[in-house]
MIPAGU-906873 format. One line per field, with one value per residue (C-alpha): z, x, y; residue in three letters. Coordinates in steps of 0.2 Angstrom, whole numbers, plus 5000, padded with zeros to 4 digits. Layout:
# MIPAGU-906873
pz = Z; ...
px = X; ...
py = Y; ...
resn = ALA; ...
***
This chain:
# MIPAGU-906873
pz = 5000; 5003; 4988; 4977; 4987; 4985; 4969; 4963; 4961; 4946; 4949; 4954; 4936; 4927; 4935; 4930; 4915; 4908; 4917; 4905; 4904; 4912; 4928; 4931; 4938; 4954; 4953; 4956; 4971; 4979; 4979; 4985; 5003; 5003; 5004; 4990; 4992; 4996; 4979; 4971; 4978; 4971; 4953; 4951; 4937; 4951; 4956; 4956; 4938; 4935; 4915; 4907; 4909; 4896; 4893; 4903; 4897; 4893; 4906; 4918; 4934; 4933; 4914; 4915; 4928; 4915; 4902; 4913; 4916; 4898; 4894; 4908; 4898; 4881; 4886; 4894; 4876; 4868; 4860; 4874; 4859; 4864; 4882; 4887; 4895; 4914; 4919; 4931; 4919; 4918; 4901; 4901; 4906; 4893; 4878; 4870; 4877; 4865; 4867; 4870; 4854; 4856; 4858; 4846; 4855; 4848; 4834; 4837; 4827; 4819; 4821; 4803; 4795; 4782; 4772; 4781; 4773; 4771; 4784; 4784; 4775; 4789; 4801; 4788; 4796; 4810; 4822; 4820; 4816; 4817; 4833; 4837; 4850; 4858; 4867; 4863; 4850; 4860; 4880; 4888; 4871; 4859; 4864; 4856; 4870; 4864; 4849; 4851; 4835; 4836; 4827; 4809; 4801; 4798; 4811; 4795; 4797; 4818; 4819; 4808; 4818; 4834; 4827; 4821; 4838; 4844; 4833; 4829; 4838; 4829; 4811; 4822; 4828; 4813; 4805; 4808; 4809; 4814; 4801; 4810; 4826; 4828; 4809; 4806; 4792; 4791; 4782; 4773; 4759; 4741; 4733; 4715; 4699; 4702; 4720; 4726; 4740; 4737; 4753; 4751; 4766; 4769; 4780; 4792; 4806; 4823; 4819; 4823; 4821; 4837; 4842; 4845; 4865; 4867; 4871; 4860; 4844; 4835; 4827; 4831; 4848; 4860; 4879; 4886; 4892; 4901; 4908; 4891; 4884; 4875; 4866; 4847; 4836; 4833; 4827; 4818; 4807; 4804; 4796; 4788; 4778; 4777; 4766; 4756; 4751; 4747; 4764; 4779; 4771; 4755; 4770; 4784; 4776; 4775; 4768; 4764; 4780; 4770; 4759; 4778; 4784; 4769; 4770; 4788; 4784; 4766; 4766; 4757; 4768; 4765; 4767; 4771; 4772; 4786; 4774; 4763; 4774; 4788; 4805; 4808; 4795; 4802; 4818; 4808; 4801; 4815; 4825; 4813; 4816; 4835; 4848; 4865; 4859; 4856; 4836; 4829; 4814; 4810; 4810; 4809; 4807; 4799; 4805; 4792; 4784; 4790; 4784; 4797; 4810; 4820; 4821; 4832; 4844; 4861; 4859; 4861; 4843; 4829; 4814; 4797; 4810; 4809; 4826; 4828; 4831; 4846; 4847; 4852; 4868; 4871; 4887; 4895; 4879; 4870; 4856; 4859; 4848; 4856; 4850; 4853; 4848; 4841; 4852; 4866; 4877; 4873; 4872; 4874; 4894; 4910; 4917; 4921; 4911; 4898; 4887; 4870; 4875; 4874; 4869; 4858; 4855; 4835; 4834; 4840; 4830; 4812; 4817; 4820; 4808; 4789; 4786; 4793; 4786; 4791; 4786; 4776
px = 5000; 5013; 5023; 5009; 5005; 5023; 5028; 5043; 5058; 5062; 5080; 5074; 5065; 5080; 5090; 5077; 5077; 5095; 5100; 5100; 5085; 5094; 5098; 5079; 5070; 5085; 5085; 5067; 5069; 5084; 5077; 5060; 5057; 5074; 5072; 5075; 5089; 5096; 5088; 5095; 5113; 5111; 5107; 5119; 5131; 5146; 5141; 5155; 5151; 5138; 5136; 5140; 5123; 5114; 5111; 5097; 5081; 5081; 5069; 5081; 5085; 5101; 5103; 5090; 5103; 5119; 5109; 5104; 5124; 5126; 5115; 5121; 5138; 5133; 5125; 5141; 5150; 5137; 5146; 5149; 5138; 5122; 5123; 5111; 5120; 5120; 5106; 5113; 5128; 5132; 5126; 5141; 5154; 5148; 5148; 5167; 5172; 5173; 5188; 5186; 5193; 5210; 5208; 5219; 5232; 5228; 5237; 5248; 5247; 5264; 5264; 5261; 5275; 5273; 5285; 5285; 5284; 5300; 5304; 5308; 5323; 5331; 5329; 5336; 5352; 5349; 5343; 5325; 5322; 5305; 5301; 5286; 5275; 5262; 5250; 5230; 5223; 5211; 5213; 5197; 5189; 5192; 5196; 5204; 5217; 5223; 5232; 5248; 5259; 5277; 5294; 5285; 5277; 5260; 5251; 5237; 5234; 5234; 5222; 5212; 5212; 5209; 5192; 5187; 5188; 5182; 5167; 5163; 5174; 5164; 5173; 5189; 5182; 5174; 5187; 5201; 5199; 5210; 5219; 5231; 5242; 5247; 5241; 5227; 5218; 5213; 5198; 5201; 5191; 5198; 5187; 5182; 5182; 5162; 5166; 5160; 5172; 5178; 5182; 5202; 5209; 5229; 5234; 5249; 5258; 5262; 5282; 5282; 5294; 5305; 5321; 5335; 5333; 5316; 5302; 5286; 5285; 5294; 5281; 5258; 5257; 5243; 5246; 5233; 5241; 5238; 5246; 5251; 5259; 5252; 5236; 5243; 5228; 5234; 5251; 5242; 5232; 5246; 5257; 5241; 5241; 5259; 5257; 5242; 5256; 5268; 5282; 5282; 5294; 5279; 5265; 5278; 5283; 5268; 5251; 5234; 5220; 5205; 5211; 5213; 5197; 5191; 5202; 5193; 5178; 5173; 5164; 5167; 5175; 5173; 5190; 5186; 5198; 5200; 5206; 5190; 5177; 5168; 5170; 5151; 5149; 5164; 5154; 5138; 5145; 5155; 5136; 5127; 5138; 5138; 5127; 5129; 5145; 5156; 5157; 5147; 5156; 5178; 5186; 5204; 5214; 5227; 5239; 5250; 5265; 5282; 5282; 5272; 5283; 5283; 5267; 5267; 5283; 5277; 5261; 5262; 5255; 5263; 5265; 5262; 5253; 5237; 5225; 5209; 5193; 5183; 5168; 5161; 5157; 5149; 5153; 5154; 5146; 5162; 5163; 5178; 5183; 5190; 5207; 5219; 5238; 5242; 5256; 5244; 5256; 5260; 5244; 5241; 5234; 5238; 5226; 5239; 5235; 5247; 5239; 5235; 5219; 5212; 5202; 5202; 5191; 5183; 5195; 5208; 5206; 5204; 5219; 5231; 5223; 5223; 5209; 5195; 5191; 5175; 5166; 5152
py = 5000; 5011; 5009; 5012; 5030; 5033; 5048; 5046; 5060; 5068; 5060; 5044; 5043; 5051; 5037; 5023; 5028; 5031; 5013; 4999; 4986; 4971; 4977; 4986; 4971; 4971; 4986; 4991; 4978; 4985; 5001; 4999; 5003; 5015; 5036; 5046; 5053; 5034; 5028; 5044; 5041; 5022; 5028; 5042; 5041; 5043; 5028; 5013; 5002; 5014; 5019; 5035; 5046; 5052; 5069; 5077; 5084; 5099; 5106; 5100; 5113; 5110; 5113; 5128; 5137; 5134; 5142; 5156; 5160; 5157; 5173; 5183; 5178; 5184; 5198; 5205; 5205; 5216; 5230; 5248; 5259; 5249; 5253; 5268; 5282; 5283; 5294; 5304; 5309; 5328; 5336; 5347; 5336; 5325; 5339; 5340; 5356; 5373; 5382; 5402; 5414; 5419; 5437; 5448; 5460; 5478; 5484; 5500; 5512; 5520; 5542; 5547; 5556; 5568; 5580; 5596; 5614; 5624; 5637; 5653; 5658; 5667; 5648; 5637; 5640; 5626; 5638; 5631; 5613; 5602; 5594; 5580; 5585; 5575; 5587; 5590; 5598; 5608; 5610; 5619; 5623; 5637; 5655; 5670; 5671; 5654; 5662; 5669; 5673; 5667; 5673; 5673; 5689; 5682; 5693; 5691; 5675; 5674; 5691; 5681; 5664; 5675; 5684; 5666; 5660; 5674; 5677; 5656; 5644; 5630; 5635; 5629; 5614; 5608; 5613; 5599; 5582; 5567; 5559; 5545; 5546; 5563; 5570; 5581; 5588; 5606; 5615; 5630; 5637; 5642; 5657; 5653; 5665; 5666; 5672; 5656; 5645; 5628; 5617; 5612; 5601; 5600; 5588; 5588; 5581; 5585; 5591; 5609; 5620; 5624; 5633; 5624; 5619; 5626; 5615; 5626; 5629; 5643; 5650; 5651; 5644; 5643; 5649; 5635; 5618; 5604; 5588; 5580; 5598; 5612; 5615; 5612; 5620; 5637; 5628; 5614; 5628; 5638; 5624; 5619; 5636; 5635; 5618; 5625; 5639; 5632; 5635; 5645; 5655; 5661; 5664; 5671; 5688; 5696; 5695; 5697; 5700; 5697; 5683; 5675; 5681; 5673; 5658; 5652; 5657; 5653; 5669; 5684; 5701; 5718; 5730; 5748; 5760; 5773; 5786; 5785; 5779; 5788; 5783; 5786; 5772; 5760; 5761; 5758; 5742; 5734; 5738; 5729; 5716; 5714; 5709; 5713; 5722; 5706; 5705; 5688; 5692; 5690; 5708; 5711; 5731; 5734; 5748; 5760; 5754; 5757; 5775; 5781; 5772; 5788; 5788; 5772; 5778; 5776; 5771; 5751; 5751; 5744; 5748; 5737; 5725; 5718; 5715; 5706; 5716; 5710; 5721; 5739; 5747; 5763; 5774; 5791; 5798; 5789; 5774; 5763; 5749; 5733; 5724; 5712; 5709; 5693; 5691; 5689; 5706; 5722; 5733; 5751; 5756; 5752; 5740; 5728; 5712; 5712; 5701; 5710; 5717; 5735; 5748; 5763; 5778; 5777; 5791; 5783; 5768; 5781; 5787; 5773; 5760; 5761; 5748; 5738; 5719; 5714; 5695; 5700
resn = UNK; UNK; UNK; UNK; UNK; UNK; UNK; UNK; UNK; UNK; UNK; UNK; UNK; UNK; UNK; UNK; UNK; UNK; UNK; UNK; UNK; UNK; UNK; UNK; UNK; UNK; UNK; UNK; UNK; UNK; UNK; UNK; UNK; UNK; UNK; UNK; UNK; UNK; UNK; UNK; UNK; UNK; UNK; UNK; UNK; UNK; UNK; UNK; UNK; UNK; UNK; UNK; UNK; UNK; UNK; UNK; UNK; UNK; UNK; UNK; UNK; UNK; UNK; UNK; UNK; UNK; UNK; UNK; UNK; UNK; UNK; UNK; UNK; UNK; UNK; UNK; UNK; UNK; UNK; UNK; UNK; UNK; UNK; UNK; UNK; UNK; UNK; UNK; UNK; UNK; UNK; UNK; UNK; UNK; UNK; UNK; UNK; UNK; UNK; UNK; UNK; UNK; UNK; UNK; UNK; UNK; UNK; UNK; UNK; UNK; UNK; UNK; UNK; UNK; UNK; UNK; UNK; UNK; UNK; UNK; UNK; UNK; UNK; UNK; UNK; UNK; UNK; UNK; UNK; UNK; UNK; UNK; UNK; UNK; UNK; UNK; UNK; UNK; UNK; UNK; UNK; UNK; UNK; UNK; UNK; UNK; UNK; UNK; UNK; UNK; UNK; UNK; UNK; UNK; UNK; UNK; UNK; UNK; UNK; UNK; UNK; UNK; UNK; UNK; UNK; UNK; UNK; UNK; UNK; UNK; UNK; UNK; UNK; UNK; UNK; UNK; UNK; UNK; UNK; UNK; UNK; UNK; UNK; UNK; UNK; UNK; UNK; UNK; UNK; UNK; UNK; UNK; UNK; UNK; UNK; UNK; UNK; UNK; UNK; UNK; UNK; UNK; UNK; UNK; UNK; UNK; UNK; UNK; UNK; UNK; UNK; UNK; UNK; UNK; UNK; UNK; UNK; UNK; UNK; UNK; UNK; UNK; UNK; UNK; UNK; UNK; UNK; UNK; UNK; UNK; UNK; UNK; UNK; UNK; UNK; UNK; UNK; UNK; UNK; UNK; UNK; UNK; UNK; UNK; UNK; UNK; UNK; UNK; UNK; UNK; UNK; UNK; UNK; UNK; UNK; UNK; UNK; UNK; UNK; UNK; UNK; UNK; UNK; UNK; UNK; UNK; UNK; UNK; UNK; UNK; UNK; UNK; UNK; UNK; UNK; UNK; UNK; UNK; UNK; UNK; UNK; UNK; UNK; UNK; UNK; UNK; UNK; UNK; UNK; UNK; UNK; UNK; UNK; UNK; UNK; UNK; UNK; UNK; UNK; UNK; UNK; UNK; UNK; UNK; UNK; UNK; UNK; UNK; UNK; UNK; UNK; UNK; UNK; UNK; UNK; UNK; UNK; UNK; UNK; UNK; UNK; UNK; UNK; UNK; UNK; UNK; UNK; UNK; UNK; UNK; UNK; UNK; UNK; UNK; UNK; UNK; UNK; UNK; UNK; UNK; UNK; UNK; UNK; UNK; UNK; UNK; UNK; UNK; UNK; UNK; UNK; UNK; UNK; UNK; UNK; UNK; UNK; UNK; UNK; UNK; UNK; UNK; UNK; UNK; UNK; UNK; UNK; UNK; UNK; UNK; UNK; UNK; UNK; UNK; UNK; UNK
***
């Protein structure tokens, strides 16, 4: 009864099975009664005489496990490229780094040199050579008082600069312009046969010409400085004009007030002579032309040529000199005209400044000037 209750093992059946038919009738008998593992220990293919064993089905545990391992195996030798990347990956450590633009050193920029305009006869003899200098065009804007005439006769020119600044500083600044380190270029106007003016612009450099030693320049310079040097735009518009004519030495003996005036302005000038005009109509004129007393137009006078020199002696006037006119003032019953030296000293009166400046009754001025050109 027990027997028949009894299931087998799945080794216990392999065992059966695999051994050969002869010895299963004594073998079924032997084993009955015993436990399985005794039967399965009996059976075993380790067993002494025991034939090779055949291989086992295929839904066999043991097999099923090898298999198993086998996989594990193969799935290990997949190629890396179809492994998905780690979630937790950083995206910028994992992006091929861009490398940052080299940054260019600046250039620097060479001072332009150009051929300079020959000077003045008289300085050709090494007493005056050209000299680099490195201040600012304009230091604390454009005034009057930052012209002063150097050891040149072209008191024309320098009045005329002065009544510029004086009457419309912004011909001056818009009228030079940067053209490389330490160059400009300079405005002037050229009148034309139908008494139209065409704009000409002469460039230059910043070589100025100096005394031997001396640390300005020999000729226009201005009286305003600053930390890097002088204020260079009187000298930079004088050499200007002195390239447009062809050498200091053609513009620096001499020369024409109104063709100046002209020169800075582009606009045409009247020139009236003391000896022929009235003074009530001088005074008309140069009060048309002013408001609040200072001149909104360019003036310049002209004192007598060197055969009246002694009409100048003690007096602090010149003669064959020309001076800016500033305005008009109206005192004590009296009409005064105001000038200025070009040197920027040495002025009639006595009110202590020295610095080119004064005043003269109408009569005074009819007296001790030959002409009057005013920008029209």
């Amino acid at each position: 009864m027990y027997e028949a209750q009894v299931r087998k093992s799945p080794v216990t059946d392999a065992a059966e099975a695999a051994a050969p038919a002869a010895m299963k009738g004594g073998a079924r008998a032997q084993l009955a009664g015993k436990s399985y593992a005794e039967q399965a220990a009996a059976l075993s293919p380790t067993s002494r005489n025991a034939p090779a064993a055949t291989p086992a089905p295929q839904n066999a545990p043991v097999q099923l496990k090898k298999k198993k391992k086998k996989k594990k195996k193969q799935q290990q030798r997949r190629p890396q490229t179809n492994q998905r990347p780690q979630q937790n990956q950083d995206p910028v450590k994992a992006t091929t780094p861009v490398e940052e633009p080299k940054l260019e050193e600046p250039k620097v920029e060479e001072p332009v040199e150009l051929e300079d305009p020959a000077l003045r006869e008289k300085h050709r003899d090494g007493s005056v050579e050209y000299q680099r200098y490195t201040g600012d065009l304009f230091v604390n804007g454009v005034s009057p008082e930052d012209v002063i005439q150097g050891s040149i006769a072209d008191c024309y020119l320098i009045a005329a600069l002065c009544a510029v600044a004086s009457s419309n500083p912004d011909l001056i600044t818009s009228g030079v312009k940067p053209a490389g380190v330490g160059a400009w270029e300079v405005r002037f106007f050229e009148r034309q046969a139908n008494r139209t003016f065409k704009e000409v612009w002469i460039k230059v450099d910043a070589d100025l010409p100096t005394l031997k030693g001396r640390t300005a320049p020999a000729y226009a310079r201005s009286g305003d400085k600053n930390d890097k040097g002088l204020e260079l735009w009187p000298a930079v518009f004088e050499k200007a004009y002195a390239v447009w004519k062809q050498g200091y030495d053609k513009m620096g003996e001499g020369g024409s007030s109104k063709g100046a005036l002209e020169a800075l302005t582009g606009k045409s000038v009247d020139t009236m002579t003391t000896e022929w005009t009235p003074a009530d109509t001088i005074w008309a004129k140069l009060e048309k032309a002013s408001k609040d007393g200072k001149l909104g137009k360019a003036a310049s006078a002209g004192t007598h040529g060197k055969d009246r020199q002694d009409l100048y002696e003690g007096k602090r006037l010149y003669a064959w000199h020309a001076y800016t006119v500033m305005g008009i003032e109206s005192a004590g019953g009296e009409r005064f005209v105001i000038l200025r030296n070009p040197w920027g000293q040495s002025e009639p009166g006595a009110d202590g400044k020295d610095d080119g400046i004064f005043k003269l009754t109408l009569e005074e001025f009819m007296k001790y000037y030959q002409n009057l050109n005013l920008e029209l």
